[in-house]
KOLKOLSE-965679 format. One record per residue (C-alpha): x, y, z. Coordinates in steps of 0.25 Angstrom, whole numbers, plus 5000, padded with zeros to 4 digits. Layout:
BEGIN
XYZ ...
% end
This chain:
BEGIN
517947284860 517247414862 515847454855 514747564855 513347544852 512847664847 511247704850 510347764841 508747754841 508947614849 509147674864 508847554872 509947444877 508747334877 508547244863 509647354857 510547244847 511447344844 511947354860 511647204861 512747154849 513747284853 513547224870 513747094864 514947104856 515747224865 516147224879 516347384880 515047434875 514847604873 513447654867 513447804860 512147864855 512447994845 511448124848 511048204835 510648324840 510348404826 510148264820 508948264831 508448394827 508448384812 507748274814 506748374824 506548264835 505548284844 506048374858 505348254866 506148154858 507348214860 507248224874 506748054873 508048024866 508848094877 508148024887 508147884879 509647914877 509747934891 509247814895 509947724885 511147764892 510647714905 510347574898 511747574893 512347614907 511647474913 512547384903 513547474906 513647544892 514047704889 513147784882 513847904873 512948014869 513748074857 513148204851 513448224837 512448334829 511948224819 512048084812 513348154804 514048174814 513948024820 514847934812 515948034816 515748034831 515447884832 516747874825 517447944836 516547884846 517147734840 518447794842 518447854855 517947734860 518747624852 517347574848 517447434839 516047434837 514847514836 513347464837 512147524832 510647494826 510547504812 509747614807 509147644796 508847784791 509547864782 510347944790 510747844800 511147744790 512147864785 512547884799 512947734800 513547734786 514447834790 514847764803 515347654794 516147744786 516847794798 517247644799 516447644813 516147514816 514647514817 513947394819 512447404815 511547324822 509947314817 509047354827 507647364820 506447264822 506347264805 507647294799 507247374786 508447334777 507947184779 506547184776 505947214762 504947174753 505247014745 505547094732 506747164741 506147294742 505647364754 504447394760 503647514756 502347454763 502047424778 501147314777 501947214772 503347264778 502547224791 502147104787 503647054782 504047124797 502947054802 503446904796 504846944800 504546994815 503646854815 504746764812 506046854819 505446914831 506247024836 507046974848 507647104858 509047104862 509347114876 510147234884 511547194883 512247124897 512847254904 514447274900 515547274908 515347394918 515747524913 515747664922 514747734913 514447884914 512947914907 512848044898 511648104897 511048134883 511148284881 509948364877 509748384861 508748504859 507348524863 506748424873 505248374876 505048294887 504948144884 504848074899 503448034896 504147944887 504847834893 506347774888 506747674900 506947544894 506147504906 504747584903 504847584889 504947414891 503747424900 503047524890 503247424879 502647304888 501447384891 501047424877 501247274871 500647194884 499547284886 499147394871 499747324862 498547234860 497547344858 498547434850 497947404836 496647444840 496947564850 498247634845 497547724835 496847814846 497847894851 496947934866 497347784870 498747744875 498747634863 500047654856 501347594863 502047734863 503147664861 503647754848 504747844854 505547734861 505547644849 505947774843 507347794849 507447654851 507247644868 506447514864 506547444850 505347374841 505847244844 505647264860 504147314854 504047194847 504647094856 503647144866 502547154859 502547014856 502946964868 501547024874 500747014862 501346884855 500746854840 499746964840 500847054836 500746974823 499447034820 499347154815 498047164820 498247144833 498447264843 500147204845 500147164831 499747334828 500947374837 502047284830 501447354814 501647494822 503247434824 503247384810 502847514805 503947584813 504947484806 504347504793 504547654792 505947614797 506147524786 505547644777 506647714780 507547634776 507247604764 506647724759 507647844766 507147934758 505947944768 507147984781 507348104771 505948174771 505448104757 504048034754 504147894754 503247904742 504148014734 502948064724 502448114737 503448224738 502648294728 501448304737 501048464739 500948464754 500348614758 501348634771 500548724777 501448774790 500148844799 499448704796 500748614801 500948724812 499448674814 499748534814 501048544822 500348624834 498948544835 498048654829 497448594816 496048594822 496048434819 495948384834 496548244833 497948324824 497948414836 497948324847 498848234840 499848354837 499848394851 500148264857 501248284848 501848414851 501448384866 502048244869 502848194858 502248104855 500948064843 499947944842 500047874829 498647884827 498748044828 500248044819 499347994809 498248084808 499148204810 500048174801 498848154790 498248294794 499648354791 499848274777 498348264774 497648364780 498648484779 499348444767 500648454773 502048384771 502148254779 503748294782 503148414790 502448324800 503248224800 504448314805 503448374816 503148234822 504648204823 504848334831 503748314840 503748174842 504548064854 504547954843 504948024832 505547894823 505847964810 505447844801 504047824809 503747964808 504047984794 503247854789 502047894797 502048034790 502147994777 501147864780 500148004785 500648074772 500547984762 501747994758 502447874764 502547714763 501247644766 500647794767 499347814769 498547834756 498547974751 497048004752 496847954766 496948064776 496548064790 495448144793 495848174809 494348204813 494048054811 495248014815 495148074829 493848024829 494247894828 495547884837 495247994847 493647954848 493448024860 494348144858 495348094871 496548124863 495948244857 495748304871 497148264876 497748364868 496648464862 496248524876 495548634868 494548514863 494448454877 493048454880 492548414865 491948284864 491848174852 491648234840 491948354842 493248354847 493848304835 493148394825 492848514834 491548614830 491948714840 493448764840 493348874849 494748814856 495248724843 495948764832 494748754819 495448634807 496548684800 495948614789 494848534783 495148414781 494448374771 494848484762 496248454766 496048304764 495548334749 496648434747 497748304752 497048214742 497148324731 498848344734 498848184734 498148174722 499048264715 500248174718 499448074713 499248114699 500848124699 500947974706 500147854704 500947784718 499747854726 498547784719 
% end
C-alpha cells in the first residue's frame, strides 16, 4: 500500500504523528508539501519569512531523504487550487492514503473539506498540544477568557503530559532525487535564524536548562537575551509545543506548574499561543478581519496615513516605538514587550485601526503566526477577547523607563540618540538629530478615552 504525508506548518520529521501513523502503516512512503505563492502574498508575509520557509522547506527534504522518503514541491497559486492537484497527485501516484495534521482555520478547514469531496482519502491526524474542539467550558461553551482556559489546560497537561513521537525507522531504500524549493517573490536574508533539527534542539536545551528559570522576571526588557526566540520555528512547525514542553519539564520538573515560577511563565506564554488558536476556532469570524467584540466595529478610528507612515518607519519622536519599529523593519524580528507598547501607540495614541498594524507586523515579521498576531493586536486594541481594558493605555516614556532603564536598547537602534543618557534619552529636551513627538500623548490619550466612551454610551459590555 502506497501513502503521502503531506506537510504543512509542521516541517520537521521528529515527534510529527502524522508521518509516525503514515511510516507505521505503509511501506512506500512519499511526502508532498503545496507552495501558495499568491496565497503568500495576500497574506503579505514577511521577505525574511519567505526566504525562512524556503530554507525550512529545504531542509525538511534533507530530513526525509535520511528515512528514505521523497519530498514534492507542487506550486499551486492558492488554497483552491489544492484539492484538485492533490487529486492528481493521488492519482499519479496510485496513493491509498494521505496523512496530514488537522488544522483549524477557516480556510484551511474549506481546503480539507473539499479534499474529501474529491473522494481523496485524507486521514487527518491532530497534531496540537491543546486540541481546540475538545476543550470547553462545563456548561459546553468555549472559552472566551484566558485565565481559566489555562487552568483547565493546565489540569489537563498535569494529568496527560504530552509524549513526543519518535522519527520514523528509515524505509526501504529508495534512489531519491532532492528539489530545491523555488524562490516565491521578494527575499530578506533569514540565516541568523536557525532551522536544523540539530541547532534548533540545542537552542531549546539551552533556553530551558539555563533562561528558563529567570524568564518571569527578565523577559519584559527587551536589551536582555531573555525571551527563548523560539517564535518563528514553532511558527512553521520546525519544532512543536510538545518538544517545548516535554523539555521544559524535563530540566525544570514541577516548577512549570507555577505560574509564578520563571518555567512555569514560559509554559502560560505557550498556552497563550494555544489559546489564540483555539479563538480561532471557535470564533472565525476573527480569521476574516472582524473584532472579536463586534460593537467595536463602530469605533471611529482617525487613520491618519503620515501618522502610520510615521509609525511604520520609526519617526514618531517616541524613542522606545522607534527603536522598536526599527528592530522590525531591520531584523524581522519584535520583543513582546516592545509589540505591546507599539501596538497601544498605534491604537491608543494615534487612534488608528488595529487591522493597519496588525497587517504591517505580518509583512515585516519571521514569526508571523496569523492567530498570535491577530490576538495580541486586538488584546493592544481593546478590541479582543481578554483585551486590555479600554482606558489603560501605555504611556511608552514610562514604559521605556521601566524596561529599557538604561537606554541599551534605545541606543542599539536610535544612533542619532547615542550619547544621551537616562532620562533624557527616553524623553529627549534637545532634538537637534530626533524627530520632535508626533503627538501628545496625553491629549491623545483623553481623545482615545473620549472615542471609547462614545462606544460606551451605545454598549454597556465595556463597563
Amino acid at each position: 500500500m502506497r501513502a503521502a504525508v503531506w506537510f504543512r506548518n509542521d516541517l520537521r520529521t521528529l515527534d510529527h504523528p502524522a508521518l509516525n501513523t503514515a511510516a507505521s502503516n505503509h511501506q512506500q512512503l512519499r511526502a508532498v508539501y503545496f507552495l501558495c505563492p499568491k496565497q503568500l502574498d495576500e497574506h503579505v508575509i514577511a521577505p525574511i519569512r519567505r526566504h525562512y520557509l524556503r530554507r525550512a522547506v529545504d531542509e525538511l527534504g534533507e530530513q526525509l531523504r535520511k528515512i528514505a522518503v521523497p519530498l514534492d514541491i507542487i506550486v499551486v497559486p492558492d488554497f483552491a487550487q489544492v484539492p484538485d492537484a492533490l487529486y492528481k497527485y493521488c492519482s499519479e501516484h496510485q496513493l491509498d492514503a494521505v496523512y496530514a495534521h488537522r488544522e483549524h482555520l477557516p480556510n484551511e478547514l474549506q481546503r480539507d473539506r473539499a479534499c474529501r469531496q474529491k473522494q481523496i482519502p485524507l486521514q487527518l491526524i491532530d497534531d496540537e498540544l491543546i486540541n481546540p474542539a475538545q476543550i470547553s467550558k462545563d456548561n459546553g461553551e468555549p472559552y472566551k477568557v484566558f485565565t481559566p482556559f489555562s487552568r483547565r489546560c493546565r489540569d489537563a497537561l498535569l494529568h496527560n503530559p504530552p509524549h513526543c513521537k519518535p522519527r520514523p525507522k528509515p524505509l526501504p531504500k529508495a534512489a531519491l532525487t532532492i528539489t530545491p524549493c523555488p524562490v516565491f517573490g521578494e527575499e530578506q536574508d533569514s540565516t541568523d535564524w536557525p532551522v536544523t533539527e540539530k541547532e534548533l534542539l540545542s537552542h531549546l536545551r539551552e533556553f530551558c536548562s539555563r533562561r528558563a528559570s529567570r524568564y518571569r522576571d527578565e523577559r519584559d526588557f527587551p536589551a536582555l537575551h531573555s525571551t527563548s526566540r523560539l517564535s518563528a520555528p514553532l511558527s512553521l512547525g520546525l519544532i512543536s509545543a510538545r518538544q517545548c514542553l516535554s523539555r521544559l519539564q524535563l530540566e525544570a520538573g514541577e516548577a512549570i506548574h507555577d505560574p509564578k515560577s520563571g518555567p512555569g511563565c514560559w509554559l502560560n506564554e505557550l498556552l497563550w499561543r494555544e489559546f489564540y488558536r483555539y479563538v480561532a476556532y471557535h470564533f472565525p469570524s476573527v480569521a476574516k478581519g472582524k473584532a472579536f467584540q463586534a460593537h467595536t466595529e463602530a469605533l471611529q478610528w482617525r487613520n491618519n496615513e503620515t501618522e502610520f507612515a510615521a509609525w511604520c518607519e520609526g519617526r514618531t519622536g517616541y524613542p522606545i516605538v522607534d527603536a522598536a519599529m526599527r528592530q522590525l523593519n531591520q531584523t524581522g524580528w519584535m520583543h513582546n514587550r516592545l509589540r505591546m507598547i507599539c501596538a497601544s501607540f498605534l491604537c491608543k495614541d494615534l487612534q488608528i485601526d488595529w487591522r493597519w498594524g496588525e497587517r504591517y507586523f505580518l509583512s515585516r515579521l519571521i514569526d508571523a503566526d496569523f492567530c498570535s498576531n491577530n490576538g495580541g493586536w486586538q488584546w493592544a486594541a481593546s478590541t479582543g477577547t481578554d483585551a486590555a481594558p479600554y482606558f489603560r493605555i501605555f504611556n511608552p516614556t514610562s514604559q521605556s523607563q521601566r524596561f529599557d532603564p538604561d537606554g541599551a536598547f534605545l541606543r542599539q537602534y536610535l544612533p542619532e540618540l547615542a550619547d544621551r543618557n537616562p532620562p533624557d534619552i527616553h524623553s529627549p529636551k534637545e532634538r537637534t538629530d530626533y524627530t520632535p513627538p508626533i503627538v501628545d500623548h496625553q491629549l491623545a490619550r483623553n481623545a482615545t478615552l473620549t472615542m471609547f466612551d462614545a462606544l460606551k454610551c451605545n454598549d454597556n459590555s465595556l463597563s
